[in-house]
N, CA, C and O atoms as a Maestro MAE file, in Angstrom:
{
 s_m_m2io_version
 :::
 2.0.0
}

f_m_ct {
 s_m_title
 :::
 protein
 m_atom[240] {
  # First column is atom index #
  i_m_mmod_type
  r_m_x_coord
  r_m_y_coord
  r_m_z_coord
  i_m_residue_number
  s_m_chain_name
  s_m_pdb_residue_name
  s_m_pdb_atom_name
  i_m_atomic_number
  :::
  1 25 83.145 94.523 75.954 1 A "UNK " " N  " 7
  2 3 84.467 94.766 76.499 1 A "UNK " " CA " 6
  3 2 84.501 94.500 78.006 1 A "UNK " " C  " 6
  4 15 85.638 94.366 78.458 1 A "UNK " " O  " 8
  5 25 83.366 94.383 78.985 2 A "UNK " " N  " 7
  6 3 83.107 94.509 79.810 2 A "UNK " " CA " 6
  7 2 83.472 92.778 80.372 2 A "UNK " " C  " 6
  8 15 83.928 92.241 81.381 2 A "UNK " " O  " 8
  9 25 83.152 92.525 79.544 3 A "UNK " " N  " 7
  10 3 83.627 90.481 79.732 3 A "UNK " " CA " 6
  11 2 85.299 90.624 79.906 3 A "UNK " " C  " 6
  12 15 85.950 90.112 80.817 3 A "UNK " " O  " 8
  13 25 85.737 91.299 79.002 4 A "UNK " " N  " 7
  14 3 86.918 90.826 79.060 4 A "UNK " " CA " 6
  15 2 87.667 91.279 80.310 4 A "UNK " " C  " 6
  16 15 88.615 90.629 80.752 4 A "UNK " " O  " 8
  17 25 87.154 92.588 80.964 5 A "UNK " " N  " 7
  18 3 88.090 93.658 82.222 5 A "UNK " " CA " 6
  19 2 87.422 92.335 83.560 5 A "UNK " " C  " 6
  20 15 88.113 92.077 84.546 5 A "UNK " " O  " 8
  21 25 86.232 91.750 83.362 6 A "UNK " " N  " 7
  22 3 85.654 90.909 84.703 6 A "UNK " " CA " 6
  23 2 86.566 89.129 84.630 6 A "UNK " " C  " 6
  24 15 86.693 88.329 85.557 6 A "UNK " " O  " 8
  25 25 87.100 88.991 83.058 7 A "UNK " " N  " 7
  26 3 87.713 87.855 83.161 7 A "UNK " " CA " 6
  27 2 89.597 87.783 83.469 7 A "UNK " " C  " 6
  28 15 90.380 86.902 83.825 7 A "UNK " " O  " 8
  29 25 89.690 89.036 83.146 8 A "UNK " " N  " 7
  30 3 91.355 89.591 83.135 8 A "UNK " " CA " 6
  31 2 91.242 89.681 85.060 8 A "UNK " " C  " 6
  32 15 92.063 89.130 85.794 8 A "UNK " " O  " 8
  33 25 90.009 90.519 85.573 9 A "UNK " " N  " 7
  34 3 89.686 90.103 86.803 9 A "UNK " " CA " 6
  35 2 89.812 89.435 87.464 9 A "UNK " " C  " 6
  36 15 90.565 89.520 88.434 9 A "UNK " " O  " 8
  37 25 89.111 88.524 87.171 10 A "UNK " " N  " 7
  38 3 89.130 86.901 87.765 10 A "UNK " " CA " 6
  39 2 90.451 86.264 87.883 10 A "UNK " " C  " 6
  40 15 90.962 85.831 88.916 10 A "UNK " " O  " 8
  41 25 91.097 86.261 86.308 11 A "UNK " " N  " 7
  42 3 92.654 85.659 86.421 11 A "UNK " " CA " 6
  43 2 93.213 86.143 87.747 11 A "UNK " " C  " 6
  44 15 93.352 85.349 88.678 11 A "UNK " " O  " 8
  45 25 93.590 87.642 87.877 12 A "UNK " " N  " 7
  46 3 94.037 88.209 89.023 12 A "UNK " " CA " 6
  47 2 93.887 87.888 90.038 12 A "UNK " " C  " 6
  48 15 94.728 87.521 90.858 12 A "UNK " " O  " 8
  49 25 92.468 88.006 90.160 13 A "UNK " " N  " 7
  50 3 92.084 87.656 91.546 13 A "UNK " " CA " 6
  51 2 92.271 86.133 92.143 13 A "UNK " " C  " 6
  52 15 92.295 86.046 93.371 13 A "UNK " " O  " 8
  53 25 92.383 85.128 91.502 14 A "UNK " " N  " 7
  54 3 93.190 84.044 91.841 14 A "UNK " " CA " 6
  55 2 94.516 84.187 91.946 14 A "UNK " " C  " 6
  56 15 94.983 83.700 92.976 14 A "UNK " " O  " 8
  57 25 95.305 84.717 91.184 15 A "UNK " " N  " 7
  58 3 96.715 84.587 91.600 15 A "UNK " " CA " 6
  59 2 96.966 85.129 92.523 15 A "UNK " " C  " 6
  60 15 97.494 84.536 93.464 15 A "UNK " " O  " 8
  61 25 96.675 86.433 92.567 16 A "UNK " " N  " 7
  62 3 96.665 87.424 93.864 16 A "UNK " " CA " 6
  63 2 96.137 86.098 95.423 16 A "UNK " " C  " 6
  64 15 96.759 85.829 96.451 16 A "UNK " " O  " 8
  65 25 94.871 85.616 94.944 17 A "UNK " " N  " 7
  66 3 94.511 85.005 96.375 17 A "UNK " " CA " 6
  67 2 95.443 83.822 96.727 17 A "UNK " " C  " 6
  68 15 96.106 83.859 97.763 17 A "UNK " " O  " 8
  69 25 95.489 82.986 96.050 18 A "UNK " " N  " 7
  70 3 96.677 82.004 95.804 18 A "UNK " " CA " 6
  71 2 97.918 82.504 96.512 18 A "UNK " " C  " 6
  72 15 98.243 81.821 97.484 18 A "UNK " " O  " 8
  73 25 98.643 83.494 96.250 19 A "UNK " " N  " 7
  74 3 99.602 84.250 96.997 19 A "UNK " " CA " 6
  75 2 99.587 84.483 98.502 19 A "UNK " " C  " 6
  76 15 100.410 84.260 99.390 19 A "UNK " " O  " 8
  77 25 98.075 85.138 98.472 20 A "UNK " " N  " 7
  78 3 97.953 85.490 99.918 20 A "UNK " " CA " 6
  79 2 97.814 84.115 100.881 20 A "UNK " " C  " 6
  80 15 98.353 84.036 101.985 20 A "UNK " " O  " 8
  81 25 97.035 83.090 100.305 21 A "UNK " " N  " 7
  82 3 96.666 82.128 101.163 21 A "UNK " " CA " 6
  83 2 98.706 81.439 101.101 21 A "UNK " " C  " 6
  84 15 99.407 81.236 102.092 21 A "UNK " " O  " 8
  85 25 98.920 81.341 100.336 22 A "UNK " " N  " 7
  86 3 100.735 80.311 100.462 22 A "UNK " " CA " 6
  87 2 101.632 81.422 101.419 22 A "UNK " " C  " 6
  88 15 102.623 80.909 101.938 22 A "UNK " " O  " 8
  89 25 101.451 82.617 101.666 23 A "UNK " " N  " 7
  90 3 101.846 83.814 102.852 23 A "UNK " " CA " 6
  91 2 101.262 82.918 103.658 23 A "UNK " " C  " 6
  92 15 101.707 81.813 103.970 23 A "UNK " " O  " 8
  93 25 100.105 83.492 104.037 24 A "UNK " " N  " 7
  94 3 99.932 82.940 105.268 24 A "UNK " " CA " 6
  95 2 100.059 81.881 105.760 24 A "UNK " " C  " 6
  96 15 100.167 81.809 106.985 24 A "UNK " " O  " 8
  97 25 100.090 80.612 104.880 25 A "UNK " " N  " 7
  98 3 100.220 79.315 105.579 25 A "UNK " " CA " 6
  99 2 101.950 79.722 106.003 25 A "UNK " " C  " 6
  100 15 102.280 79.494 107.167 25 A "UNK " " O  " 8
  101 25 102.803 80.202 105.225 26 A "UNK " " N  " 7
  102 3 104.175 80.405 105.693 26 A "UNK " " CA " 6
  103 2 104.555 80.863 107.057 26 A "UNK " " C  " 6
  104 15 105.276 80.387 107.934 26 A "UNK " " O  " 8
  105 25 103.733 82.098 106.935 27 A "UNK " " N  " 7
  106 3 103.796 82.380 108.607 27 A "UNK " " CA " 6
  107 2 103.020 81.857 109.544 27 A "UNK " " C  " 6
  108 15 103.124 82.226 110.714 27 A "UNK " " O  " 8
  109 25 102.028 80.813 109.106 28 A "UNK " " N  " 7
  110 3 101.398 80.216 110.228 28 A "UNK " " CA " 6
  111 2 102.739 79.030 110.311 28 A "UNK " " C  " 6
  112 15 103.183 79.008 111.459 28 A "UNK " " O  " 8
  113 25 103.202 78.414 109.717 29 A "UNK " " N  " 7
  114 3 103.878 77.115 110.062 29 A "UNK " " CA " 6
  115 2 103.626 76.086 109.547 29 A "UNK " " C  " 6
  116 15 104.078 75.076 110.086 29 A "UNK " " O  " 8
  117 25 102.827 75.949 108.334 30 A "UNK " " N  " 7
  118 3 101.455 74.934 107.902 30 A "UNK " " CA " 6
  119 2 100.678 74.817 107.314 30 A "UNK " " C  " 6
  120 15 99.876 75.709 107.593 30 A "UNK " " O  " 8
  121 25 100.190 74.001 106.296 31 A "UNK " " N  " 7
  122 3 99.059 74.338 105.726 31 A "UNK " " CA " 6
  123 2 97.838 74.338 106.793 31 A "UNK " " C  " 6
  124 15 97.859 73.719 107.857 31 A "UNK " " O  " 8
  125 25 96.601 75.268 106.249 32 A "UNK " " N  " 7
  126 3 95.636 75.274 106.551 32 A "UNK " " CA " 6
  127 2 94.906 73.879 107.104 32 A "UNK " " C  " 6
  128 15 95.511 72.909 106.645 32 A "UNK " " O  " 8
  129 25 93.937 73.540 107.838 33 A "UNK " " N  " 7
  130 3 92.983 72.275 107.961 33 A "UNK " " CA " 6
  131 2 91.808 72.196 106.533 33 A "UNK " " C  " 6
  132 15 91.535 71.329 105.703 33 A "UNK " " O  " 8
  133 25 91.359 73.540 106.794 34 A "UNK " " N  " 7
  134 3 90.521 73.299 105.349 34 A "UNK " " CA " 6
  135 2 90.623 74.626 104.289 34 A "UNK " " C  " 6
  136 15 89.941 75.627 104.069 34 A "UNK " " O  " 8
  137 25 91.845 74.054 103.781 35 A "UNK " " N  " 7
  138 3 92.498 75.288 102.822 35 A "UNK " " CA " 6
  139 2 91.307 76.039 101.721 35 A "UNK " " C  " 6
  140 15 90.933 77.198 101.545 35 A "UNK " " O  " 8
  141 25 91.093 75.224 101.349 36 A "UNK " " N  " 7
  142 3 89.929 75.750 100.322 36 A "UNK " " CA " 6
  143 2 88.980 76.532 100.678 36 A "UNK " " C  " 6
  144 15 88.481 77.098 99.706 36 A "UNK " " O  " 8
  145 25 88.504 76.811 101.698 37 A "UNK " " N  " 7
  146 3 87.776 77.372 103.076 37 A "UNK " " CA " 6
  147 2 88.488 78.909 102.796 37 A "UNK " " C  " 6
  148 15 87.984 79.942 102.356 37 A "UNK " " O  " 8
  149 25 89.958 78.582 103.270 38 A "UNK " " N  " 7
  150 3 90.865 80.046 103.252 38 A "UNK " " CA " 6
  151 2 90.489 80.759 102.578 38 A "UNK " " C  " 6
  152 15 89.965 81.857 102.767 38 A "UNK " " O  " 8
  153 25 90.854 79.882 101.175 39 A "UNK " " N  " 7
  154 3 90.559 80.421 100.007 39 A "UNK " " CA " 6
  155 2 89.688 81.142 99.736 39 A "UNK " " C  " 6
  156 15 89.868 82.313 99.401 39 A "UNK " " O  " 8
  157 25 88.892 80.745 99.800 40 A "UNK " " N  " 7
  158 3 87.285 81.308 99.207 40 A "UNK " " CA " 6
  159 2 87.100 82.325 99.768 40 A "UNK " " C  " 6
  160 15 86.615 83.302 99.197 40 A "UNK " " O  " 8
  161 25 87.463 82.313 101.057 41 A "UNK " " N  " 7
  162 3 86.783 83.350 102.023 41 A "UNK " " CA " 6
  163 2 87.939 85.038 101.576 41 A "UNK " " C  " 6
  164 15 87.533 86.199 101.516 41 A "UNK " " O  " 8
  165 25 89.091 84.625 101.389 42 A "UNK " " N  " 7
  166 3 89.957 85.431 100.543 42 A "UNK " " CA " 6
  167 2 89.444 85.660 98.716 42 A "UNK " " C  " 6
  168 15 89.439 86.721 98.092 42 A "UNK " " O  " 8
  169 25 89.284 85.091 98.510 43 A "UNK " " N  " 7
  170 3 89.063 85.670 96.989 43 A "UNK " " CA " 6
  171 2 87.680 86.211 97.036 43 A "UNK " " C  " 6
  172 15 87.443 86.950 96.080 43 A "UNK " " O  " 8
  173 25 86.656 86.049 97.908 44 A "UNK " " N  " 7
  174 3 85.363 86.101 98.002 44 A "UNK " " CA " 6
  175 2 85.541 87.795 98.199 44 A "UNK " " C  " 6
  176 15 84.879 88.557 97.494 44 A "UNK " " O  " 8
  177 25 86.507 88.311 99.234 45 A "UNK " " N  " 7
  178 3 86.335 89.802 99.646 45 A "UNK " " CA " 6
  179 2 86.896 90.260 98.235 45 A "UNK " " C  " 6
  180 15 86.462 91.266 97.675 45 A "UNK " " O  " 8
  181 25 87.991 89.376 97.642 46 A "UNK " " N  " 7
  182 3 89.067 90.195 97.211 46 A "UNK " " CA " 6
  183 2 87.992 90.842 95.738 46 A "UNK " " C  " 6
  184 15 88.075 91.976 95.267 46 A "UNK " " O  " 8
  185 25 87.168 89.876 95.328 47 A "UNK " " N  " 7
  186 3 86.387 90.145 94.269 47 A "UNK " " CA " 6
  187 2 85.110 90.994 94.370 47 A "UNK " " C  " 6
  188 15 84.566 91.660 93.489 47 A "UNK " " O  " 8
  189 25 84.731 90.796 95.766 48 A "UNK " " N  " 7
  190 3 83.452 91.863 96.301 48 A "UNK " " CA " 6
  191 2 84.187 93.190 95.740 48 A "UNK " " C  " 6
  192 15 83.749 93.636 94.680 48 A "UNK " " O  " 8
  193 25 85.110 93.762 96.269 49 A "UNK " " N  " 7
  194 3 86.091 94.905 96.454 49 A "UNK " " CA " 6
  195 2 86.340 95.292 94.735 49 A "UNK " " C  " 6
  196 15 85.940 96.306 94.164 49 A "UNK " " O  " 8
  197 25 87.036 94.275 94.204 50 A "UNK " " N  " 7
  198 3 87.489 94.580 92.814 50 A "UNK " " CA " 6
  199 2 85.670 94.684 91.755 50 A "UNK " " C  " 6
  200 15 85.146 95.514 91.011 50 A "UNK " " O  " 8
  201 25 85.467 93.932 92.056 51 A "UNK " " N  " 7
  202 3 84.118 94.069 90.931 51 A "UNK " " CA " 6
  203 2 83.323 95.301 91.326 51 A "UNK " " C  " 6
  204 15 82.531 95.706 90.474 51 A "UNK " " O  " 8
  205 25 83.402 95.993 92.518 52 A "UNK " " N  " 7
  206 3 82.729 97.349 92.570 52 A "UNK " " CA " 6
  207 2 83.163 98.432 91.992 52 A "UNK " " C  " 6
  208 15 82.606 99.287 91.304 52 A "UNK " " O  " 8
  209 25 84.610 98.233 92.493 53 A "UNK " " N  " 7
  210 3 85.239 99.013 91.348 53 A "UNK " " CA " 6
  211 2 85.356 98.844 89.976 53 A "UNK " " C  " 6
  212 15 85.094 99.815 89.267 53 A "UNK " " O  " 8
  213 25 85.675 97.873 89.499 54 A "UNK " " N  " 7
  214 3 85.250 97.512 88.069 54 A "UNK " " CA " 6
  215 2 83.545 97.870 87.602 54 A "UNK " " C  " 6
  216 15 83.308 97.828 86.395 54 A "UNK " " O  " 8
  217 25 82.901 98.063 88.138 55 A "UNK " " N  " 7
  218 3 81.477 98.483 87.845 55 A "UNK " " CA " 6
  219 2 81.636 99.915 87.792 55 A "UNK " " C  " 6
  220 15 81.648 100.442 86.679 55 A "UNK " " O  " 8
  221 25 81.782 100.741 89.000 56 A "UNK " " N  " 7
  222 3 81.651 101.721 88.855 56 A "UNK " " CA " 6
  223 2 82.753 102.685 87.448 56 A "UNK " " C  " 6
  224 15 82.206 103.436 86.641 56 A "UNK " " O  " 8
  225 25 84.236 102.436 87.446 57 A "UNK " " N  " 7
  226 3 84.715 102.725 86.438 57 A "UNK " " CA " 6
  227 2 83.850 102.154 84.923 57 A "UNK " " C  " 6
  228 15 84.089 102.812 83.911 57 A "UNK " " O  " 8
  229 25 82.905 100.996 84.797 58 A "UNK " " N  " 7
  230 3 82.689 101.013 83.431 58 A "UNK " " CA " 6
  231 2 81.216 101.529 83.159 58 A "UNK " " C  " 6
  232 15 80.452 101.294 82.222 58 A "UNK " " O  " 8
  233 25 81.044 102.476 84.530 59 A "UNK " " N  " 7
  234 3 79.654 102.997 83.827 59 A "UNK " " CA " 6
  235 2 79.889 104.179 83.942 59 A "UNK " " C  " 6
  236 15 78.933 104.848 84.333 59 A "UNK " " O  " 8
  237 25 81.528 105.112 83.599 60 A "UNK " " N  " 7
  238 3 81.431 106.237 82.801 60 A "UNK " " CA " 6
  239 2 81.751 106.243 81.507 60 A "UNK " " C  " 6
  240 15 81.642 107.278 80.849 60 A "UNK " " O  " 8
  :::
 }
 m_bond[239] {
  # First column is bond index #
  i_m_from
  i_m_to
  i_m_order
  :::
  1 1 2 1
  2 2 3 1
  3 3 4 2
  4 3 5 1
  5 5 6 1
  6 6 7 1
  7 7 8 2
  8 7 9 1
  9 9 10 1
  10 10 11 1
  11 11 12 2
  12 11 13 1
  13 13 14 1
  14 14 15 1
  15 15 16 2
  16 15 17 1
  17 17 18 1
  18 18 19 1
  19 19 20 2
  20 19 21 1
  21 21 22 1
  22 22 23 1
  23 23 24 2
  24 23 25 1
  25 25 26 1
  26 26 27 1
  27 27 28 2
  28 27 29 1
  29 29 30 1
  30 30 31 1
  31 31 32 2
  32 31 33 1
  33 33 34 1
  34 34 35 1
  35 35 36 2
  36 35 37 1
  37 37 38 1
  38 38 39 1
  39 39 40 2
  40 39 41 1
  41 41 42 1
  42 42 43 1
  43 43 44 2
  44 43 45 1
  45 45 46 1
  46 46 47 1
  47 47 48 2
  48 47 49 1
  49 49 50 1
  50 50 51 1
  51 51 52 2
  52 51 53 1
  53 53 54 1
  54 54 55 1
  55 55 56 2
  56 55 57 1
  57 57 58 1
  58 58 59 1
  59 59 60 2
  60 59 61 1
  61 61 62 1
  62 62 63 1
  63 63 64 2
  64 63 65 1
  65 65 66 1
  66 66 67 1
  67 67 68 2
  68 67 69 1
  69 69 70 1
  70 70 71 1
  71 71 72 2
  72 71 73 1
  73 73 74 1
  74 74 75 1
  75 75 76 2
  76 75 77 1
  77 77 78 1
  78 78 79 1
  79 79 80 2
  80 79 81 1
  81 81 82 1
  82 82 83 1
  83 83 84 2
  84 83 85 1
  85 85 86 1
  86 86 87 1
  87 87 88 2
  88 87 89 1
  89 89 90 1
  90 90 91 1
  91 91 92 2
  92 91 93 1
  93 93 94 1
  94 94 95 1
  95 95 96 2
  96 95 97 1
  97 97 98 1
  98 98 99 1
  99 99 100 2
  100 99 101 1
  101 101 102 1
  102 102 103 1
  103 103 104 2
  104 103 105 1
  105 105 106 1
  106 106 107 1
  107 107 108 2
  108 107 109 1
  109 109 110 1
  110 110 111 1
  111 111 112 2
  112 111 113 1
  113 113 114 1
  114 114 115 1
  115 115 116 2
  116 115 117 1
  117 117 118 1
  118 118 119 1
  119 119 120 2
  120 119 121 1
  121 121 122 1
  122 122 123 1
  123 123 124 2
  124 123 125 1
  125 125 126 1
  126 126 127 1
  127 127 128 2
  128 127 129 1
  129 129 130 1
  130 130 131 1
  131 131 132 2
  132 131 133 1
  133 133 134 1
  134 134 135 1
  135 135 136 2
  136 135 137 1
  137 137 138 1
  138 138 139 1
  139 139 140 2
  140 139 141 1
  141 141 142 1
  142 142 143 1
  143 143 144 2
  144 143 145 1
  145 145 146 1
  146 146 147 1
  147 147 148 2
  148 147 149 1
  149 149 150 1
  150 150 151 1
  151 151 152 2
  152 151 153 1
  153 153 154 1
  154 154 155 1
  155 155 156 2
  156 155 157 1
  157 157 158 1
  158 158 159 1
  159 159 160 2
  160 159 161 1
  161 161 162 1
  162 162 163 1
  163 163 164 2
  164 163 165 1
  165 165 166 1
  166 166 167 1
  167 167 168 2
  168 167 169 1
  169 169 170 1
  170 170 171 1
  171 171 172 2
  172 171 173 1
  173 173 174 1
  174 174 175 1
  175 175 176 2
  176 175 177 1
  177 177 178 1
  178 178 179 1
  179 179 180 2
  180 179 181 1
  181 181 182 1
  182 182 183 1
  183 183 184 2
  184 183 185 1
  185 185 186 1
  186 186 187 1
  187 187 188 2
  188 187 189 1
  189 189 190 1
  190 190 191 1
  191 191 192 2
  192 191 193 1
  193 193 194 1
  194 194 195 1
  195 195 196 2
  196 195 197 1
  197 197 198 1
  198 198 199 1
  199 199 200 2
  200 199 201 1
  201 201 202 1
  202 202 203 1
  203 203 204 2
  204 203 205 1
  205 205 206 1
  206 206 207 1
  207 207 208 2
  208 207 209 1
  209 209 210 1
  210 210 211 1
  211 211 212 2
  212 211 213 1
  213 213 214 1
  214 214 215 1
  215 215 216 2
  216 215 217 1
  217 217 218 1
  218 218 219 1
  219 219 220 2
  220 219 221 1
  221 221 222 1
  222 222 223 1
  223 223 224 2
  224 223 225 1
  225 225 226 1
  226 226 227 1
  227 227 228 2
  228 227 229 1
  229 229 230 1
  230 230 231 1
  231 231 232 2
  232 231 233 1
  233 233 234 1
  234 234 235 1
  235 235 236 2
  236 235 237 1
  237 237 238 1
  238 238 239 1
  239 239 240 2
  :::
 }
}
């Protein structure tokens, strides 16, 4: 069951980052120089953060 809460995860955590990075280019004025860069570096925390919590809730 544990596959499925880290892949329902994942979906999220792209759309969610996707969101945040098309915000910010809005209020910057622009896309990014090396968007994918943004990216990563945004979904990278956003999943550090979520998968700890997802760990700790599935080991009660």
């Amino acid at each position: 069951m544990a596959f499925v809460y880290y892949t329902l995860a994942g979906i999220v955590l792209y759309l969610v980052s996707d969101t945040i990075l098309n915000w910010l280019e809005r209020q910057r004025g622009g896309h990014f120089p090396h968007r994918s860069m943004v990216f990563f570096i945004i979904i990278m925390i956003l999943s550090t953060v979520s998968f700890q919590i997802l760990e700790n809730l599935l080991k009660e």
